[in-house]
Structure formats: C-alpha cells, structure tokens
C-alpha positions, 0 to 999 in steps of 0.5 A: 500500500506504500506505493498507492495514494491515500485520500483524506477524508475530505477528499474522499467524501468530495470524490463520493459526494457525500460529507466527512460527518456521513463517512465519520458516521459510517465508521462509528456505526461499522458500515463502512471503515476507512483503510488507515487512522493515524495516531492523529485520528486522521481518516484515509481511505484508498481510492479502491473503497470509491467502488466499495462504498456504492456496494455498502 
C-alpha cells in the first residue's frame, strides 16, 4: 500500500459526494471503515473503497 495514494477524508467524501460527518458516521456505526487512522485520528481511505462504498 506504500506505493498507492491515500485520500483524506475530505477528499474522499468530495470524490463520493457525500460529507466527512456521513463517512465519520459510517465508521462509528461499522458500515463502512476507512483503510488507515493515524495516531492523529486522521481518516484515509484508498481510492479502491470509491467502488466499495456504492456496494455498502
């Protein structure tokens, strides 16, 4: 994974069209996780899970 680019949060959620509160929301709730959350609390998700998402 060290070789492909990881979205923020907020970049996923403007590629998806949804909003950081829905996928923060989505992981709480275990319906869909980020790939990788640093020590920071920082969400990243691959653009693989763009596809993903839509199949949740």
């Amino acid at each position: 994974m060290a070789d492909d680019k990881l979205l923020s949060i907020s970049e996923f959620a403007k590629l998806e069209g949804t909003t950081r509160r829905t996928l923060i929301f989505y992981d709480q709730k275990d319906i869909f996780k980020p790939l990788e959350t640093k020590e920071n609390g920082y969400h990243y998700y691959s653009y693989e899970q763009l596809y993903q998402i839509g199949l949740s």
